[in-house]
N, C-alpha and C positions, 0 to 999 in steps of 0.2 A: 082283244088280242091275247091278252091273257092266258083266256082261258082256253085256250087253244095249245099252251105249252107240254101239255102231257098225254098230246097224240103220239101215236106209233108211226108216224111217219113225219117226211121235211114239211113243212109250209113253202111258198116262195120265198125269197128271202128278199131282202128291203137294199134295194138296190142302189145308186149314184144318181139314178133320172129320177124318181121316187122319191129320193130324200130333198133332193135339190129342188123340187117343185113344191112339195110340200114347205120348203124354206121360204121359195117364194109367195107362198102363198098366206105368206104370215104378215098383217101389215103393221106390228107392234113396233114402236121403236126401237131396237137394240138396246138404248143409252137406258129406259126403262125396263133395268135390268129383272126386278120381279114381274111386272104386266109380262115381258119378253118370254121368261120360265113357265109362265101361266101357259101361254097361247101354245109352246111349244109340249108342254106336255099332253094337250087333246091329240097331237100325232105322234106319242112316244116319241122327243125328240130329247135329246141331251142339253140343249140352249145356245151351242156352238153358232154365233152367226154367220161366218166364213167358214167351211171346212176346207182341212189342208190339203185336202185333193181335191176340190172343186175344178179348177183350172188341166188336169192330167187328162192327156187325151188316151182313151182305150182303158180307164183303170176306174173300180168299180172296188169300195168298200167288201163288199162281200167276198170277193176274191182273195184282196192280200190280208187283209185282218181274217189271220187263221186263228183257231183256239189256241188257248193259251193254258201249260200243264197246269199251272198254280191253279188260277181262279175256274177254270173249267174243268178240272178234272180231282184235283187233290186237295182244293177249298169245297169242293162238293161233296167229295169223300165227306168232311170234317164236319159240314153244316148239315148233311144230311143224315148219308148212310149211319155214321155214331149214333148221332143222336137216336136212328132208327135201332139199333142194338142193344144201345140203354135203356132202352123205353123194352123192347121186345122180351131180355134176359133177366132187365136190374139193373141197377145201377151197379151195387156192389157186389152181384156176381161179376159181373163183368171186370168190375178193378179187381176184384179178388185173380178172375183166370190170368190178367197183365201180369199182376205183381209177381206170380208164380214160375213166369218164366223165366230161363235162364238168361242171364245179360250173354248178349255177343255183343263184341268188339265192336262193329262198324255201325252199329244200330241203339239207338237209344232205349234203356232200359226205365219202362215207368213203375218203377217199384210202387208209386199209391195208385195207381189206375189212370185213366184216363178219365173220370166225369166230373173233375174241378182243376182242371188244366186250366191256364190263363198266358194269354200271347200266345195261342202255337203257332208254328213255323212251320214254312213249307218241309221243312225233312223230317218234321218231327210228324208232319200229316203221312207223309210216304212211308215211315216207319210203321205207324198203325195199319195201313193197306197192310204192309206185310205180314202182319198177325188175323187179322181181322177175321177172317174166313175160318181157322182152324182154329179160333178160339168160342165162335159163335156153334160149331156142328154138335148138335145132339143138345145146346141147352134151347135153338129158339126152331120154331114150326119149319119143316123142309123145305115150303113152298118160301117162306122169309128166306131161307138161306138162298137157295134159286137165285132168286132178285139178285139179291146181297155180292152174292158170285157173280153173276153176271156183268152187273156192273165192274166189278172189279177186274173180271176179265178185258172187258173195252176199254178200260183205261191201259192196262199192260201191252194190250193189242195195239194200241194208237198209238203209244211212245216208243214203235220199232222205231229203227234207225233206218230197214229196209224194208219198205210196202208194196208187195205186188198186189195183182185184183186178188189171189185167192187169198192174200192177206185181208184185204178189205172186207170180203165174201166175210171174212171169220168177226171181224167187226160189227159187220150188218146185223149178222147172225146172235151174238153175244148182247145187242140192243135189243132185240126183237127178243130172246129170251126174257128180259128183264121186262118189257111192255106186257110178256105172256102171262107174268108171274108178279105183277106188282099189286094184285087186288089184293094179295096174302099181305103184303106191308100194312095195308089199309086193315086189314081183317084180324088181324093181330095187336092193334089199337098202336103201332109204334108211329105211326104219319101222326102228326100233332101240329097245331100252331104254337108258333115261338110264345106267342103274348097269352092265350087264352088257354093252352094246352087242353083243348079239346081236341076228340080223333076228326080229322078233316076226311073228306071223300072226292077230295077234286088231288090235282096234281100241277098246281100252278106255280109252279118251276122253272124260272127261265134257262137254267143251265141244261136239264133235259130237255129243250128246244136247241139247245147248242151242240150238244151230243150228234142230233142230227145231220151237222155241218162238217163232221169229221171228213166222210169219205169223203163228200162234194171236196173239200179241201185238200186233202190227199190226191185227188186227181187234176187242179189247180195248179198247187205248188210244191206237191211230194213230202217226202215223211215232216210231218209237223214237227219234230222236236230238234229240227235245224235251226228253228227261227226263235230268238230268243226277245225277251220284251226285258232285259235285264237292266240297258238304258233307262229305260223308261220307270219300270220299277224304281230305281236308285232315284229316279228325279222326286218322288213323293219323298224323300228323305231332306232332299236339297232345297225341296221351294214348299214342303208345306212342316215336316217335323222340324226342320233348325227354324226353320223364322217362329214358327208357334213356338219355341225354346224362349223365345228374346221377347213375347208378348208379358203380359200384367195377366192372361189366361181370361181376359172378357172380348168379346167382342171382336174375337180374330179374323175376321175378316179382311177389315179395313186395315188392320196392324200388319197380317201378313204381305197385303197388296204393300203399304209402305214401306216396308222392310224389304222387297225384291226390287221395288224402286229404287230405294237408296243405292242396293248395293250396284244396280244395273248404273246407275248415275256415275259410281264412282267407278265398275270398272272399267267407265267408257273413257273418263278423265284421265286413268293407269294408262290406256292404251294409248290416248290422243302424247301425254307428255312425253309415253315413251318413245312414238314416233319422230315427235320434234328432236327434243335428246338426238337419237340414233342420228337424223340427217345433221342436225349440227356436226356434231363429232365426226361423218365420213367428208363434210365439207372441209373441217378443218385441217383433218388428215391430209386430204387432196390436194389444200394450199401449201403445207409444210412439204410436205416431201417432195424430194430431189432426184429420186429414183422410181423406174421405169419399171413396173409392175404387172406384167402379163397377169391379165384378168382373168383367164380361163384357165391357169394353173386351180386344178382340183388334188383333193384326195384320191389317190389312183383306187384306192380299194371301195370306196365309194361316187355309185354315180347317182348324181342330187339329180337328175335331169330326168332318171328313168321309171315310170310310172311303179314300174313293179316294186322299185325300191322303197317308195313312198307308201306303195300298198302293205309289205310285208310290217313298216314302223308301226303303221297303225294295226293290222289284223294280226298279224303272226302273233303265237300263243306267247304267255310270256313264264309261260311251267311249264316246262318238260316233263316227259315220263319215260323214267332211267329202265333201259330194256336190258334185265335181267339176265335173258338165254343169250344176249350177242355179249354179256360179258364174260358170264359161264366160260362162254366157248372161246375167246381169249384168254380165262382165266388155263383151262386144262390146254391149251397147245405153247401156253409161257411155262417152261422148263426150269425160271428165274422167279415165279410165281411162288408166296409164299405156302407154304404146305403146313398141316392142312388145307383147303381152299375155301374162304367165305363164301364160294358162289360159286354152284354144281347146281345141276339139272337131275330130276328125276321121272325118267322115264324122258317122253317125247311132249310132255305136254307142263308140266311145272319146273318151275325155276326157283332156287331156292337162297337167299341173302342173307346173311348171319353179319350182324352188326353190331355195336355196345353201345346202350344210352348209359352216357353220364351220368345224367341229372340223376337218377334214379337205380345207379349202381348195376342195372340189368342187361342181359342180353336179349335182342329184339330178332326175331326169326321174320323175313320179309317172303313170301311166294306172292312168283310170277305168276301169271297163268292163263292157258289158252283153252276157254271154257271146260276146267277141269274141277276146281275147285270153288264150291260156291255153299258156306254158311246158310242153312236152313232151316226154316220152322215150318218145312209145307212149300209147296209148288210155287207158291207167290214170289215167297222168300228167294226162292234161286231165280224163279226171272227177272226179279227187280237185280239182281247181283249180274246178271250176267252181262251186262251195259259196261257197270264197273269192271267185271274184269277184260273189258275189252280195252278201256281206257285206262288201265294199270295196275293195280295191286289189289288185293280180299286181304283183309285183317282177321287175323282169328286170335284166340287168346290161348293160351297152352303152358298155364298156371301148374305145378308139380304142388302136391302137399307142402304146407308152410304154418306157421305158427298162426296166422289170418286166415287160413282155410284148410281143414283136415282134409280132406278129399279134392285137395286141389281145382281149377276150374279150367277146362276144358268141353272149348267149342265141336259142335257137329258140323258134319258137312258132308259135299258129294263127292267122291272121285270118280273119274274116267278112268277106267282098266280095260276099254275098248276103244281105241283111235277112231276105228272105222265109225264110231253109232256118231262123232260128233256132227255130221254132218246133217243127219237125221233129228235132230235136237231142235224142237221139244215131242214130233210125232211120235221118236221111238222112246219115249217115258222114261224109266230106268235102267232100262238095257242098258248094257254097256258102262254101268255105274255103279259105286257099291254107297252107300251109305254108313262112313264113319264118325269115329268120336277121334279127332286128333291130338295125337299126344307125342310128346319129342323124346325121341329112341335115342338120341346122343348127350354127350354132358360135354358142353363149351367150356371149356377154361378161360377163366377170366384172367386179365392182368396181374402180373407181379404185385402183392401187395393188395390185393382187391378182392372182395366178396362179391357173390351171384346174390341176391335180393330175392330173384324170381326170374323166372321166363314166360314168354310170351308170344305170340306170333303178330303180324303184320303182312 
């Protein structure tokens, strides 16, 4: 099965009737927990005795388990495409082009490179997409960069928020390039095994067999990056990193199973005493008192009954994002409004917040923005930004000369100086946009008694 992962097209996919047969057709004992692992890996299986949807009528593994951005998209980035760049350019070209870049604000800056990195993190993977592409052009072979793009494209394609079919068309498309142009990876000796670092000539890649499952999923369940596995995530933190904390580091296995026992024993004990407890104390209550207590007096502004209320406790966001233009435009029709105004709008499409951090004696310049303003190092860079500023604020830095920096430091970026192209965004390219270096044309006055340190934007 394997080796089947680095076809250019889907496989079937391993369905609810198929796995389930294949389960039953295992006649190992569960409780022989290694014999069990043995039998179940001859049909690629995980070792799961019960699956949790076994029992759901109409629901089928392949459906709701959609891809996932981390491990399918931005852990692939990391484990592969890198690695494929390092091998292609150098190592140390390649941390040399890093290091040389300008730091922007909302983006991690790896001043020693990336090829002795240790722990990365999902944002610190999605920060490299954003350079990747225009740090590789003109030092590795066209056809490596091809691929290289490619891919990079399908993953930015896949994380719309909005997916029509000619969205998808662009996906398919952006795959099939990368299937066209991937013998150049191999031909350029950057495909290697991890252990042997030899050039490999196969493509046995499970996560390029997953790639394949985008659209099929997109027409399932709609834009994938609604569906979060952040639960889930956080749970390897709660039952496998804190219990391995509390082991002697041998043999974790058995430590950890006993250590999720304990605690599962004891928070069953918390809950059972605190039941008891609770009912004693409203029996008691009940027996003392003397007065006639309508039961169904509620909280009028709360109603405990109403599903939706219950709904909003648990879903509703618990961060807001402070909307800029509706203050703005409170601020200029309040006549009692302090003048100058922290918070004016420029043009029709940015909003702009002028604030004071304390901590650090400075004034902090906040824009709003309604895809107008978007930090970039290349095409990539603005469309990973343009998510963000749909969900609130683009940081930029907007450093004036200082005794720390002679030339001050000052982030690039896009503006929109045509309303109308927004709509056309990303077909009409640049139109409609200028490419600047932004720099702060006014001098805030600080407080009585108070020095400016520096400025900066947000």
């Amino acid at each position: 099965m394997y080796k089947e992962f680095g076809d250019a097209f889907r496989h079937p996919p391993r369905t609810a009737k198929s796995t389930l047969e294949q389960l039953a057709s295992i006649t190992c004992d569960p409780l022989n927990v290694e014999g069990y692992f043995n039998e179940c890996s001859l049909f690629r299986l995980s070792g799961v005795f019960l699956p949790f949807w076994r029992n759901w009528p109409l629901a089928d593994p392949s459906w709701f388990l959609t891809p996932k951005a981390l491990h399918h998209w931005h852990r692939e980035f990391y484990d592969h495409n890198v690695k494929w760049c390092l091998r292609a350019i150098g190592a140390q070209e390649l941390d040399f082009h890093f290091s040389a870049l300008q730091q922007l604000t909302m983006f991690r800056h790896f001043k020693d490179g990336i090829s002795n990195l240790k722990q990365v993190t999902g944002r610190a993977q999605r920060d490299m997409q954003c350079y990747m592409v225009a740090l590789i052009a003109d030092a590795a072979p066209p056809g490596f960069i091809i691929a290289v793009r490619a891919l990079m494209d399908f993953r930015y394609l896949s994380q719309a928020t909005m997916i029509d079919e000619l969205h998808c068309r662009l996906i398919l498309d952006a795959l099939k390039q990368f299937h066209d142009h991937k013998h150049e990876v191999i031909a350029c000796g950057a495909c290697r095994g991890m252990k042997s670092n030899s050039i490999l000539d196969n493509w046995y890649i499970p996560k390029l067999e997953l790639m394949q499952s985008v659209v099929p999923s997109v027409h399932q369940v709609g834009s994938l990056v609604q569906w979060s596995v952040d639960t889930t995530e956080h749970a390897h933190i709660t039952l496998i990193k804190d219990p391995a904390d509390s082991t002697n580091h041998n043999n974790y296995d058995v430590q950890i199973c006993q250590f999720l026992d304990q605690n599962e024993k004891c928070r069953n004990f918390r809950i059972t005493t605190s039941i008891i407890t609770q009912s004693r104390s409203h029996q008691q209550d009940a027996a003392s008192s003397t007065i006639d207590v309508d039961s169904d007096i509620r909280d009028p502004g709360v109603d405990e009954a109403d599903p939706q209320t219950a709904a909003d406790d648990l879903w509703e966001p618990r961060h807001t994002v402070t909307d800029f233009f509706k203050m703005a435009q409170q601020v200029s029709s309040d006549i009692k409004a302090a003048k100058p105004p922290h918070t004016f709008l420029v043009g029709t499409s940015t909003a702009i917040h002028l604030i004071l951090t304390l901590p650090y004696n400075a004034y902090r310049l906040t824009l709003s923005l309604k895809n107008s303003l978007c930090p970039t190092c290349g095409e990539y860079l603005l469309t990973t930004l343009n998510k963000r500023v749909a969900q609130g604020l683009v940081q930029m830095n907007v450093s004036p000369p200082s005794a720390t920096g002679k030339y001050g430091h000052y982030d690039t970026a896009i503006f929109t100086v045509d309303d109308t192209k927004l709509n056309q965004w990303p077909a009409s390219g640049l139109k409609g946009h200028t490419v600047v270096e932004v720099h702060l044309v006014m001098q805030p006055l600080p407080p009585q008694g108070k020095t400016t340190l520096g400025l900066h934007t947000s």
